[in-house]
C-alpha positions in Angstrom: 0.0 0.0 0.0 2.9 2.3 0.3 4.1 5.2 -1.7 6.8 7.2 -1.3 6.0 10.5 -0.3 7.8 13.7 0.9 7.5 16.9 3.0 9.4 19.3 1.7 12.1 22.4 3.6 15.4 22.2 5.3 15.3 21.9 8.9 11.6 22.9 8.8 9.3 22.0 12.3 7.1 19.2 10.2 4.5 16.8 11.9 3.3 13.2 10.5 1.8 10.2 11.5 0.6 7.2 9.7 -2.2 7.4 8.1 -3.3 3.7 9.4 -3.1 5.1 12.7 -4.6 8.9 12.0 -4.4 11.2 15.5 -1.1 9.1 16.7 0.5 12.5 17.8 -0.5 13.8 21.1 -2.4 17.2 20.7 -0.9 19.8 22.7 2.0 18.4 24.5 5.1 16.0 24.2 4.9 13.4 26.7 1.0 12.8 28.1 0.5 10.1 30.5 -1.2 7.4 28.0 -0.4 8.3 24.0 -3.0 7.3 21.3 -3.1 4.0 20.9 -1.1 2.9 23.5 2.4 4.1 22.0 5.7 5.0 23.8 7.1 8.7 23.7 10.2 9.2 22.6 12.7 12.1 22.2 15.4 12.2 19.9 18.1 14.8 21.0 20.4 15.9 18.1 21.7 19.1 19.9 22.1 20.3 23.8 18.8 20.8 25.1 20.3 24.9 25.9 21.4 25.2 22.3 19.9 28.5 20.9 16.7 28.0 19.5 18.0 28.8 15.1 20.3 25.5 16.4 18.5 23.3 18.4 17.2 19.9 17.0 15.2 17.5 18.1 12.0 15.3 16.7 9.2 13.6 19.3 8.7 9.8 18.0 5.7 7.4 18.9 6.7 3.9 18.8 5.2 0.6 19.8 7.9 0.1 21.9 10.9 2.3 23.1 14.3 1.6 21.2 15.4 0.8 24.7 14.4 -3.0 24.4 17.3 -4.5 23.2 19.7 -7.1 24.5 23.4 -5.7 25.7 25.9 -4.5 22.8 29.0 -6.7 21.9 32.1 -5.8 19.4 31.0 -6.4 16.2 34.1 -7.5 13.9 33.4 -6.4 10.5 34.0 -3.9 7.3 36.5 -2.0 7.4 36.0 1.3 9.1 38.6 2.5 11.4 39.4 6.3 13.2 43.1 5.0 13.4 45.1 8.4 11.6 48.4 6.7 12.6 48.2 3.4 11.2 50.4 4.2 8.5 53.0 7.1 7.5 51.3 10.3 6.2 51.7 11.2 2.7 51.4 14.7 1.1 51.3 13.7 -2.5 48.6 14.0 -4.8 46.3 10.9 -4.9 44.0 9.7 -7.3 41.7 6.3 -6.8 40.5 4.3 -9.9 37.1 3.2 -9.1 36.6 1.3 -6.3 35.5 -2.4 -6.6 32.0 -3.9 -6.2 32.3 -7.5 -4.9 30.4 -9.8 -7.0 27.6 -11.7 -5.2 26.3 -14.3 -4.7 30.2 -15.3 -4.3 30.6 -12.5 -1.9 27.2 -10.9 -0.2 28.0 -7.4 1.2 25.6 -5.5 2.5 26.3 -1.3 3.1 27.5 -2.1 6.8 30.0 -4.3 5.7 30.7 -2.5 2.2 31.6 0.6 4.4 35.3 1.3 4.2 37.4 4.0 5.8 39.3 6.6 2.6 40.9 9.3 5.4 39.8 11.1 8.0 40.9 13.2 10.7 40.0 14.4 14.3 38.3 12.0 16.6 34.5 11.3 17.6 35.2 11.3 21.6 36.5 14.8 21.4 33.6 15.7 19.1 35.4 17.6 16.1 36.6 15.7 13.0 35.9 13.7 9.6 35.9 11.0 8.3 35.4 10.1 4.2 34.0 6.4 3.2 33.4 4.3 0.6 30.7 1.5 0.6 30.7 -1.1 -2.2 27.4 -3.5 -1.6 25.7 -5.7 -3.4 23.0 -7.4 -1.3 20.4 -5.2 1.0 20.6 -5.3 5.1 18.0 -8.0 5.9 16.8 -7.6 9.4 19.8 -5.2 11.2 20.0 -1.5 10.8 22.3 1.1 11.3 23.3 4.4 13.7 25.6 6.4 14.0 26.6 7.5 17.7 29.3 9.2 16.5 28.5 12.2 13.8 26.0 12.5 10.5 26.4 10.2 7.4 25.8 12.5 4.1 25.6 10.2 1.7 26.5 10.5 -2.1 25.4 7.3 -4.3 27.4 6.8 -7.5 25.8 3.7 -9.2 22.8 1.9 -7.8 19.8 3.2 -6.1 19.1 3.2 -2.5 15.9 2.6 -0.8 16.2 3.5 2.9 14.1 2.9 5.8 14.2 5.0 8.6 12.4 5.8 11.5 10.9 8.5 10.1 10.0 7.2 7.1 11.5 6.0 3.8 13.1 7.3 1.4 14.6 6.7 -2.2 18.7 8.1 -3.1 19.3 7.4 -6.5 22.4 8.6 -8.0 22.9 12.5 -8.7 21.0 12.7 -5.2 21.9 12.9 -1.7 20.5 12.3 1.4 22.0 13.1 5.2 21.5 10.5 8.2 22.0 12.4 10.9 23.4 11.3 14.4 21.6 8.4 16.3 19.1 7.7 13.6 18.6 4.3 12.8 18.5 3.3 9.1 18.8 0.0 7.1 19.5 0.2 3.5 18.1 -1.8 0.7 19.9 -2.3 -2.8 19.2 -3.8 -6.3 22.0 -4.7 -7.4 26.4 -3.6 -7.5 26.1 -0.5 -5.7 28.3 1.7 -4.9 28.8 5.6 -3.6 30.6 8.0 -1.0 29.9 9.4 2.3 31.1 12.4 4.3 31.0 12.0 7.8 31.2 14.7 10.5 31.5 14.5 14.5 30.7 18.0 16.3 28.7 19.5 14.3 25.7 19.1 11.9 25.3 20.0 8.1 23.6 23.6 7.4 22.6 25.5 4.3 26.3 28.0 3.7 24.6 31.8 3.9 24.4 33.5 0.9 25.4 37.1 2.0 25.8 39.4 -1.1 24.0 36.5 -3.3 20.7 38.0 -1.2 17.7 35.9 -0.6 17.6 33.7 -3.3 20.1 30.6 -4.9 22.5 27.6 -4.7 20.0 25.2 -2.8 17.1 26.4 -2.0 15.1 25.0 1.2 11.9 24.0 -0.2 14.3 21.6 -2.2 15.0 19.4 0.6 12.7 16.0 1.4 12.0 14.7 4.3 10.3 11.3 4.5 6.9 10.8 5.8 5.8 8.2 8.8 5.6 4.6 8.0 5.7 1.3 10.6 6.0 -2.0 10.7 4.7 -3.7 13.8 6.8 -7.1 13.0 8.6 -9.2 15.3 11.6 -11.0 14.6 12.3 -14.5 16.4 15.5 -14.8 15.1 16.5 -11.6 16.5 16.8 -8.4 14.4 20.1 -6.6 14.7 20.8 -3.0 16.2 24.4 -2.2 14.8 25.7 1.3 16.9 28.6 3.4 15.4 30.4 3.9 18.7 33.6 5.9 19.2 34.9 4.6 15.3 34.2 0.8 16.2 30.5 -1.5 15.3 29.0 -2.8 18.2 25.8 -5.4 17.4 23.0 -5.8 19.6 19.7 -8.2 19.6 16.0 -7.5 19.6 13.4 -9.5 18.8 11.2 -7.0 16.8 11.4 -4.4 13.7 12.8 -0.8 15.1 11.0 0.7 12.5 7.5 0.8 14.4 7.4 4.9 14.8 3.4 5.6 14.1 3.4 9.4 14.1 6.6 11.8 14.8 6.9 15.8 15.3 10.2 18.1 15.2 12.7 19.4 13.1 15.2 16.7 13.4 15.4 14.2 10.6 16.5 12.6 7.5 16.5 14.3 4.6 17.6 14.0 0.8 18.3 16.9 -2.1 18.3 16.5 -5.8 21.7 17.9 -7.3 19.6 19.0 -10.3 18.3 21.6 -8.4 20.9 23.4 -7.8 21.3 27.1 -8.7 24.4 27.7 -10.1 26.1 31.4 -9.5 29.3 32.4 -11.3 30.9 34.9 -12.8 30.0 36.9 -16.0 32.7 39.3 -16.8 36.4 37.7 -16.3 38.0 35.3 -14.2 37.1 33.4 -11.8 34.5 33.5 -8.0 35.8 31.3 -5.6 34.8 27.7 -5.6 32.6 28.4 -2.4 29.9 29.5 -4.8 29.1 26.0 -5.0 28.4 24.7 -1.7 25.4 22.5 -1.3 25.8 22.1 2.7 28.3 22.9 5.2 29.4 21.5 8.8 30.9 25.1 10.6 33.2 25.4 13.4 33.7 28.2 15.7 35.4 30.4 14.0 33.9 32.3 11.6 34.0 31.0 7.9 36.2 28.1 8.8 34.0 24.8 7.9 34.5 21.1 9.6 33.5 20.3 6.1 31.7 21.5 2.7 29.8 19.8 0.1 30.5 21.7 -3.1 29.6 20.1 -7.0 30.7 21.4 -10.2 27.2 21.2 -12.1 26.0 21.6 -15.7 26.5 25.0 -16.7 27.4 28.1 -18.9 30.8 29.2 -19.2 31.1 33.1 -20.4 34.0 34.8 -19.1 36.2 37.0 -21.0 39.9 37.0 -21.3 39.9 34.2 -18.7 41.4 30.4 -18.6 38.4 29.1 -17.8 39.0 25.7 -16.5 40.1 25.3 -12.7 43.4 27.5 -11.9 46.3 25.9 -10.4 46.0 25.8 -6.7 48.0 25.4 -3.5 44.9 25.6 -0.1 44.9 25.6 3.5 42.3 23.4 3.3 41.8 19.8 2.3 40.1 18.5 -0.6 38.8 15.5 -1.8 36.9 14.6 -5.0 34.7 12.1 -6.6 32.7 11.5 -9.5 29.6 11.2 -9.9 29.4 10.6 -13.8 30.5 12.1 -16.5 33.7 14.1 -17.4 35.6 15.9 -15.0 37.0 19.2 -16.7 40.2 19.3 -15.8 41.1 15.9 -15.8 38.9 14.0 -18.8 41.3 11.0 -18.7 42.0 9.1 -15.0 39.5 10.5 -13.0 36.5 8.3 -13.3 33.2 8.1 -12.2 33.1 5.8 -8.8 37.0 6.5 -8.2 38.4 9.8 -6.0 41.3 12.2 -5.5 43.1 13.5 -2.8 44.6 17.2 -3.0 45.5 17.6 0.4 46.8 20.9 2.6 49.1 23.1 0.7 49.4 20.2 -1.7 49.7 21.8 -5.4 47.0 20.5 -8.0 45.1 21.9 -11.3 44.4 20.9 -14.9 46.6 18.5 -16.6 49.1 19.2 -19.6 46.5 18.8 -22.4 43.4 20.5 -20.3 46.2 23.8 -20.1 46.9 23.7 -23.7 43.2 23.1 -24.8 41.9 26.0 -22.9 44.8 28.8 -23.6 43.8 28.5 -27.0 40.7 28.1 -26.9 38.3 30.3 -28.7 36.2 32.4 -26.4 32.6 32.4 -26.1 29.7 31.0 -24.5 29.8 27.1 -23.7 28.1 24.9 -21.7 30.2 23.5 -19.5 29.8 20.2 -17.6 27.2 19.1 -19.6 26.4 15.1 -18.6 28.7 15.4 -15.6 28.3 15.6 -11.5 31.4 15.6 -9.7 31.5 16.7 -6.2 34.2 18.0 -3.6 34.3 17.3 0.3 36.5 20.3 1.5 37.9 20.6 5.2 40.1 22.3 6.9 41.3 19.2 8.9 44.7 18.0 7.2 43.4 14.5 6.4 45.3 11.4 7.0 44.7 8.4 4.3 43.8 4.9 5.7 46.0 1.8 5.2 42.8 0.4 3.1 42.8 3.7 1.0 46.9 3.7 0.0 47.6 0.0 0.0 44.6 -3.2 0.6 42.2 -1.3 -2.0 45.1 -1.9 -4.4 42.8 0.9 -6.1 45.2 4.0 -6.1 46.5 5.7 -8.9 50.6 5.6 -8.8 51.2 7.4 -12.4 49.1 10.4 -11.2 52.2 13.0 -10.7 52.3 12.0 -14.7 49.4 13.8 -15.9 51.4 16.7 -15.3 55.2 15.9 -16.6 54.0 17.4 -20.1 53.6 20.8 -18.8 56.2 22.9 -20.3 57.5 26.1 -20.1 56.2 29.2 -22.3 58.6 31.9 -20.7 59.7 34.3 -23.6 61.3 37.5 -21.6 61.5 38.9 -24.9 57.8 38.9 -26.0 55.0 40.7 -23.3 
């Protein structure tokens, strides 16, 4: 009988209940003594409860029985996720990933808990300030365990495959060019349909946030009333064999037992939830004269810290769009940052790199680490003739920058045998075109 519906607005205060079960939510308070239909109240915290009110989050959730009932939590041995910076020696080069393998089933089942492995990262989750970049590679969906994350927020960014999730707030479809953010504690399972595969930026300390737009003015890059968040849905199922509770805790899996479905929320309220954006809908603002406006013109969502203008972490994309400048090299300019950057594809062609940077693959650019377009991407566009061009058509890539110096995982230089050693070559070509003689 389900559909898959949506209410629409970043961080909005929404209400929804089942519409089997219709005047689930208590009218006029949180917590009365008996709840319709016999349900359990439950809050879900997401912020101090003496956050300012433009920053605090939480969401009211009626269940038919609290997520308390579970058996005890025991180390769960599995995937390949890790908060271990020091595991290996840092390296400051550039780094480019080919794309990252999908395990074949039904030789090798892997479901997106145990297709989750750790790229690079930095900062720690006890101290509540870091990152941490993944890739999950799955081919089979999470049959009776879920996911949450104790630790930070999961925005996830599918590359191939669509995902149908199921949360407690509802369900919602991610299919590639779209996004969707998990955000701390809440539990999700993830269903596939086949070799999937994707990326996820993961932040401890703070949650994601629409950038501000200052000069811009009201209007552009995402808009609000482009963000979905799911609406209620339950299962009252139990589960002899036990269903699964897998926590995220301090960078390890812990697994614990329960013998019914924890997706049996009836009707919620609040402003703390799941939510997903279409890329597409992004409203791209660059410049019309010469040169170029800083890459920040693209950011989607950002994680701040406390000091102003500093992000934890971006999510920019490079989108479709028109190219007009004058008397400008148009493609990316070479770069040396204070902050760290790493890239994936979504699909498509990347512009400044059309060969070796594939879609499902990544690159590494990290702090004061030079980078920019390759030989033939430099001599392309300085002769290029100059007028208006669609630029990017048919591609999506995407950038999580930070300004955490990020260390790269044993997995992510060595066991994904996946890295890219004749990178530094793209750019041997360059030559010099120094003539002091001509202006």
């Amino acid at each position: 009988w389900f559909v898959l519906q949506y209410m629409s607005g970043f961080g909005n205060e929404h209400i929804s209940e089942d519409p089997r079960c219709p005047g689930a939510l208590p009218e006029g308070q949180n917590n009365p003594q008996v709840c319709p239909y016999g349900l359990y109240a439950e809050q879900l915290s997401g912020s101090a409860f003496t956050c300012p009110r433009p920053t605090n989050k939480r969401s009211w959730l009626y269940r038919i029985l609290p997520s308390v009932c579970h058996k005890p939590f025991k180390l769960l041995e599995e995937g390949h996720l890790t908060h271990d910076w020091d595991e290996i020696e840092p390296d400051p080069n550039q780094l480019r990933w080919k794309p990252f393998e999908i395990p074949k089933a039904p030789q090798n089942n892997m479901d997106f808990v145990s297709g989750l492995h750790t790229l690079c990262g930095a900062g720690e989750p006890r101290g509540r300030n870091g990152i941490a970049v993944h890739i999950f590679v799955c081919n089979t969906s999470m049959i009776n365990r879920c996911l949450y994350n104790s630790d930070g927020d999961f925005l996830i960014v599918p590359q191939q495959g669509k995902l149908l999730i199921t949360t407690e707030f509802g369900k919602m479809l991610v299919e590639p060019n779209e996004i969707c953010v998990i955000q701390q504690g809440m539990r999700f399972s993830v269903e596939v349909f086949g070799e999937t595969r994707g990326y996820i930026l993961e932040v401890y300390g703070a949650h994601f946030e629409l950038p501000d737009l200052g000069p811009i003015g009201a209007n552009g890059l995402a808009n609000p009333r482009d963000f979905l968040v799911p609406v209620a849905w339950y299962e009252d199922r139990q589960v002899p064999g036990g269903y699964t509770i897998i926590s995220k805790y301090q960078g390890k899996l812990f697994a614990a037992q329960q013998d019914y479905s924890p997706y049996n929320v009836v009707a919620w309220h609040g402003n703390y939830t799941p939510y997903k954006y279409h890329l597409e809908k992004f409203m791209v603002i660059n410049a019309v004269a010469f040169d170029h406006a800083d890459p920040s013109i693209f950011t989607v969502l950002t994680a701040k810290t406390t000091r102003a203008g500093v992000a934890l972490a971006d999510f920019v994309i490079f989108p479709p769009r028109w190219g007009v400048a004058n008397n400008t090299f148009r493609p990316p300019y070479y770069h040396r940052n204070c902050m760290s950057e790493f890239m994936g594809l979504i699909k498509g062609h990347y512009e400044a790199k059309e060969e070796g940077f594939q879609p499902g693959g990544g690159s590494l650019h990290s702090m004061m680490t030079p980078h920019g377009p390759d030989a033939d991407c430099f001599e392309k566009a300085s002769k290029a003739k100059l007028e208006p061009e669609r630029v990017a058509d048919g591609t999506m890539a995407f950038m999580f920058e930070s300004s955490l110096s990020l260390a790269v995982t044993k997995w992510g230089l060595q066991t994904s045998n996946r890295l890219d050693k004749n990178y530094y070559k793209c750019w041997e070509p360059l030559k010099s075109h120094f003539n002091p003689k001509c202006k």
